[in-house]
N, C-alpha and C positions, 0 to 999 in steps of 0.2 A: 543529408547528415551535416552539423554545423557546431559552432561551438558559442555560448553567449559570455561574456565576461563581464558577473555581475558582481560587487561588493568583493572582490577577492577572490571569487566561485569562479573557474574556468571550466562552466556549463555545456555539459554535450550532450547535445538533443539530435533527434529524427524524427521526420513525419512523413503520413503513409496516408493516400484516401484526401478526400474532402467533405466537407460537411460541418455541424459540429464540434467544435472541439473536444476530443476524450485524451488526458492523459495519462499515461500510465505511469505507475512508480513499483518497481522492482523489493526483492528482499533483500537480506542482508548475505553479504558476499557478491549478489546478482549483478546483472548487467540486465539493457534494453531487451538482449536477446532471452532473459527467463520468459517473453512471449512471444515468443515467434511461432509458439502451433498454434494461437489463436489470436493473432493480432490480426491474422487477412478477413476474417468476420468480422471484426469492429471495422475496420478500414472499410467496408463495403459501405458504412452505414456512418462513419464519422473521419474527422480528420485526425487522427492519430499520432498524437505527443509522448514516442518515449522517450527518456531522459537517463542518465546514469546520475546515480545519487552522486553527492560530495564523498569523495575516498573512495567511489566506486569505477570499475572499468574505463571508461576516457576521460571520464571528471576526476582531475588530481586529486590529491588530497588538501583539503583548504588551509590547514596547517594549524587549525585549533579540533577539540572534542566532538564527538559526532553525537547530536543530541534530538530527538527526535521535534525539538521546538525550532531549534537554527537552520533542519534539515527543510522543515515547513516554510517557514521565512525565506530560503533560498527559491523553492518552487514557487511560490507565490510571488516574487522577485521576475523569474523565469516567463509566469503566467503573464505579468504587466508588461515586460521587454516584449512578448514575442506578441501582444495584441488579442488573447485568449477570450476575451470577454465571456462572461457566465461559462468559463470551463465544465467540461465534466469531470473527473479523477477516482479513479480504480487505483487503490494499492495492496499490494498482497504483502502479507506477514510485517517485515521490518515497514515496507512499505508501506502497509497499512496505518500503519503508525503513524505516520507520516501527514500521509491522507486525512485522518482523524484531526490530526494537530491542524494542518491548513484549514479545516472546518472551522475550528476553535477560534483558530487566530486571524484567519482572513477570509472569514463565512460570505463578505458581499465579492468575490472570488469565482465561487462556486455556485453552477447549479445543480446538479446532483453529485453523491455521492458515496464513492463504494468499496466498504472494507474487505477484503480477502482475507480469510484464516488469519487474523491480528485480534487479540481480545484489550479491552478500554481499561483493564488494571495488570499490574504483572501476575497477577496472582491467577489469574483464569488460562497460563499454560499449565498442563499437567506436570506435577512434580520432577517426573525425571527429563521433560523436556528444561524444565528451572534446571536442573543439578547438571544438564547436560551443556548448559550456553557456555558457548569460547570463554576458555582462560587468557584473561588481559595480557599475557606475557608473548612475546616475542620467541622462544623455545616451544611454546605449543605451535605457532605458526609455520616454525619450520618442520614440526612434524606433521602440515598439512602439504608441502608439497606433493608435488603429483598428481593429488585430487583433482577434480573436473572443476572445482570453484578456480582454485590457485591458477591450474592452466588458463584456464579465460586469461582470469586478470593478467597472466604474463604475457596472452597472445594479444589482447587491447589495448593495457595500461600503459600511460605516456612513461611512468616510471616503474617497471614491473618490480622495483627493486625495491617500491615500498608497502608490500602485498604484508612483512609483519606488521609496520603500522596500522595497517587496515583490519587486521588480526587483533590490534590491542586496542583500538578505538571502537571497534564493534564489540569487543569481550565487555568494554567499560561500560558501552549504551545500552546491552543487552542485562550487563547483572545489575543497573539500580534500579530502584524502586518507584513504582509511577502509580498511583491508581487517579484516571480522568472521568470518572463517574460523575461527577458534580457536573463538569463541562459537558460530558456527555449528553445530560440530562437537557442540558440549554439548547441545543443542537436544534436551531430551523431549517438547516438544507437536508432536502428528500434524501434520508437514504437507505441503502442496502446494506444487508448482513450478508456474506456468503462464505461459508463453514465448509468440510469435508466431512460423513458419517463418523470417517477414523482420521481426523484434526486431531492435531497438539494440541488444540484449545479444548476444554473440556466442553461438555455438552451444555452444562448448567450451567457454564460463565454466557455461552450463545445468548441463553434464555434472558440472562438477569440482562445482558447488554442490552437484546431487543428490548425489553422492559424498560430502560432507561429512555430508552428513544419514543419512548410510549406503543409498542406492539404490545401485545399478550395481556392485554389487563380485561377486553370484555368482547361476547361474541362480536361481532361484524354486521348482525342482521341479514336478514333474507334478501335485501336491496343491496349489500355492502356500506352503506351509511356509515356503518362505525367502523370500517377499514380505519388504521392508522396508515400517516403517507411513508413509514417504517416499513420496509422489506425484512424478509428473515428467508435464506435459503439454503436448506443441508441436504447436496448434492449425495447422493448414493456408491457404495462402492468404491471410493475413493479416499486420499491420505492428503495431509500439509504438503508432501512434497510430489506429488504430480497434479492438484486441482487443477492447476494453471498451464498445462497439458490437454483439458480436456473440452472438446467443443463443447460438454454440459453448459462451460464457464459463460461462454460470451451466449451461449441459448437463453439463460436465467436472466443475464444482465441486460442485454438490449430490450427485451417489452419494458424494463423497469426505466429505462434510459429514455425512453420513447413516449412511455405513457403521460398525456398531459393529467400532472394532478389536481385535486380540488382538497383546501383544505377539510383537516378531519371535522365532525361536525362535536 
């Protein structure tokens, strides 16, 4: 465990295993530890970077907006400090987001990569997940103490005291408007989709996502020839909030991590 101090960011990271590098990036509210039932399977198989976002668990709060572009640019910052070359990067939900944008904005970065239950516009949460994301204020915050989120952060955080800020800057990044469909579309590093049956994200947002990345458009063929290097994977029996619980997770995602691709034809 260690701390990097990049542009301002007082970055704290851990790494687990050797091998590859695979980073991980948590959701919102989270900490490094939203993996710990399945980081010891990627660890067997890769060198394992997790990280607490900015305003998250040991990484203070940076003292401006938490935006999932700035959030990118800091890990990508993080990846050049610490020697990462051709990273991997798994992010779930906020995380994902995250994940996405680092593709966007610092795609010679990465070699593969892999979104968890996070969809590419705002619009592809279901409704009352929209109606339900944190109110910006400081007064709902305090009506989350006690929660298992809050505890973390009070039992990690260098300043457990600034758990509303981290309440009002998540409320702010989670209710504006984003759709990365265009960007999406641009996207050359290989990646993964990986969904829950009963995800916040709708089923149809999945579809149209892999669609952008060019999945689902024409059979495959009897040889696989027309595979896209686009993954799509909607694990069974499972929700947004235990996917990343579940050994399915790191089962689906390592052949995809592993497999040498060729492009599509």
């Amino acid at each position: 465990m260690s701390y990097a101090q990049l542009d301002g960011v007082r970055f704290w990271y851990e790494t687990e295993g050797e091998g590859r590098p695979l980073v991980l990036l948590h959701g919102g509210f989270g900490t490094a530890e939203t993996f710990a039932a399945i980081r010891p399977a990627f660890a067997r198989r890769r060198l394992v970077v997790s990280v607490d976002l900015p305003g998250h668990g040991r990484t203070a709060d940076p003292g401006r907006p938490l935006r999932y572009e700035s959030m990118a640019d800091d890990v990508a910052a993080l990846i050049v400090h610490l020697g990462l070359a051709e990273a991997e990067v798994l992010g779930f939900s906020l995380g994902g987001g995250v994940a996405l944008r680092l593709a966007v904005q610092h795609r010679q970065l990465l070699r593969r990569l892999v979104v968890v239950s996070a969809p590419c516009r705002r619009q592809g949460w279901f409704p009352e997940v929209l109606a339900g994301m944190p109110e910006p204020d400081e007064a709902a915050a305090e009506r989350m103490r006690g929660t298992p989120p809050e505890q973390l952060y009070r039992r990690v955080a260098p300043r457990p005291q600034d758990w509303p800020r981290l309440w009002v800057r998540t409320g702010e990044l989670l209710r504006r408007d984003y759709d990365w469909s265009s960007e999406v579309a641009a996207i050359t590093t290989p990646t993964m989709l990986v969904f829950a049956d009963a995800d916040s994200v709708r089923p149809a947002h999945m579809v149209e996502f892999f669609g952008l990345l060019g999945g689902g458009h024409r059979d495959a063929g009897w040889d696989g020839t027309g595979r896209p290097a686009a993954r799509l994977a909607v694990l069974p029996g499972l929700t947004h909030y235990d996917i990343v619980d579940s050994p399915a997770l790191p089962t689906v995602v390592l052949p995809f991590l592993t497999h040498v691709s060729t492009p599509p034809t």
